[in-house]
C-alpha positions in Angstrom: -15.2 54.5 -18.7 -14.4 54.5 -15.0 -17.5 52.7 -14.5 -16.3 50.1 -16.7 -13.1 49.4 -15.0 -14.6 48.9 -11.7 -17.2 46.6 -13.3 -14.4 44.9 -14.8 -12.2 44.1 -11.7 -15.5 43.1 -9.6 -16.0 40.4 -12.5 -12.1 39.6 -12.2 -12.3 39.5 -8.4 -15.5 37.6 -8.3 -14.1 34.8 -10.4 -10.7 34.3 -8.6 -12.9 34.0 -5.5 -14.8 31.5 -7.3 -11.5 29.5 -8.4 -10.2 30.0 -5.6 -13.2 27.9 -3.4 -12.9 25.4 -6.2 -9.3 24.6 -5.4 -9.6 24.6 -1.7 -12.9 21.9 -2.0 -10.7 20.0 -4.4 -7.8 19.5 -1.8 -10.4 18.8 1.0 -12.0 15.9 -1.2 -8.2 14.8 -1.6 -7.5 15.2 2.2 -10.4 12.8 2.9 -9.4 10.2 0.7 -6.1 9.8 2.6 -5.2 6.2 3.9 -3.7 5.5 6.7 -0.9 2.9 7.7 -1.3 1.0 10.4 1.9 -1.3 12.5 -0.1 -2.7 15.0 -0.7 -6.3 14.3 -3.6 -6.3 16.5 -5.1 -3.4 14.8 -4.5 -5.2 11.5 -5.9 -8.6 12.6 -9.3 -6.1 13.1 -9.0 -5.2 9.1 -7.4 -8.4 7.6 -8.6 -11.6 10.2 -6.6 -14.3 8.5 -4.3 -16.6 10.9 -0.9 -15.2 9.2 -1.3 -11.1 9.8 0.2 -11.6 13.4 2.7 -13.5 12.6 3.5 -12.4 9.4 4.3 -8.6 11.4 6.0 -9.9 14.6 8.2 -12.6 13.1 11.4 -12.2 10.3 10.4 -15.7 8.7 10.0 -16.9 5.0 6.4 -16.5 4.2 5.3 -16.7 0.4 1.8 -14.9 -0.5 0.5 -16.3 -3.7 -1.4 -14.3 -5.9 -4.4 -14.7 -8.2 -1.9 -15.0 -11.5 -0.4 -18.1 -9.6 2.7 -16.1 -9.0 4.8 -16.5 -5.4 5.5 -13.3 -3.6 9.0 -14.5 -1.4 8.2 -11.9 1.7 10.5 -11.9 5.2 7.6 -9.4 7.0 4.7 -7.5 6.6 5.9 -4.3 7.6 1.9 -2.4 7.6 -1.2 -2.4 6.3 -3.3 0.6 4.9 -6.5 1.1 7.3 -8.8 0.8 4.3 -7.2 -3.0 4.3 -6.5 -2.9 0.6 -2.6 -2.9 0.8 -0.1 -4.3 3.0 3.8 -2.9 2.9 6.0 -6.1 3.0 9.7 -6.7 3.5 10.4 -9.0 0.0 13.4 -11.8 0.0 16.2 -11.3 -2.3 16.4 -13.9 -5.1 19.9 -15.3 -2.9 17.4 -15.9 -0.1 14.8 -17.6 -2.7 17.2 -19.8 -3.7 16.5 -22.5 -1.4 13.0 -22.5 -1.0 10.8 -25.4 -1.8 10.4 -25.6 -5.4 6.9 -26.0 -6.0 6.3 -22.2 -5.4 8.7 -21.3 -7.8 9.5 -19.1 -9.4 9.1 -16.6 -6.9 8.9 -12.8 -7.0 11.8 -11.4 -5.3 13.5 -8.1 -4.4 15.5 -6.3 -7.0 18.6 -6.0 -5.2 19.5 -6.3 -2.1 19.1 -2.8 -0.7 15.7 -2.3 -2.6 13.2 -4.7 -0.2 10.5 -2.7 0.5 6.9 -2.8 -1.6 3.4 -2.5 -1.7 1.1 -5.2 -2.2 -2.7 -5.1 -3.4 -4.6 -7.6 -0.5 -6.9 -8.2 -3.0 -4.6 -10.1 -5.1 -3.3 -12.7 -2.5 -5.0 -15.7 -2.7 -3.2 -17.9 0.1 -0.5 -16.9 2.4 2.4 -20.0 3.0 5.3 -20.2 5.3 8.2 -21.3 3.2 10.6 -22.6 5.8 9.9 -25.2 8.5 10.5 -24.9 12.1 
């Protein structure tokens, strides 16, 4: 009976070991898949090399980034980029800012309210980058 008991825990300890190097390989795979964010425009202009990037992330302006479904993103900034370039973090306009912008972008996508200006936008759905205000 004893020799079963022992038999028993070895099979018990063997497969939380086994579990156990399961889990750990499963949070390495996720810890490589991490992105990072980058705030350096010349960093970004290596990852996204459009004409906008640095001055979209060194100047507050009105800059509109339309996207493939024909909609107008009203952004002030872009705030960072992921280093995989698929996202960029922008600064959005509130809809009392887009108020005065040139019509033919509208209707433009706006911040919720006015404390809630951050987001995330996919690169891959921006067709064309605009400034919205003239000098």
């Amino acid at each position: 009976m004893t020799e079963w008991i022992g038999e028993i825990v070895g099979v018990i300890g063997g497969l939380v070991g086994v579990g156990s190097f399961v889990f750990t390989w499963l949070q390495w795979q996720k810890l490589n898949r991490k992105i990072g964010v980058l705030t350096d425009a010349s960093k970004v202009a290596e990852i996204l090399p459009a004409w906008y990037t640095g001055r979209m992330m060194h100047e507050h302006w009105m800059f509109g980034l339309i996207t493939n479904g024909e909609k107008t993103i009203a952004i002030k900034c872009i705030k960072s980029v992921t280093d995989d370039g698929q996202w960029i973090d922008v600064e959005l306009a509130t809809s009392a800012e887009a108020e005065d912008l040139p019509d033919q972008y509208k209707p433009y996508l706006t911040a919720i309210a006015d404390d809630r200006t951050t987001a995330s936008v996919k690169v891959g759905n921006i067709v064309a980058a605009v400034d919205l205000w003239t000098s």
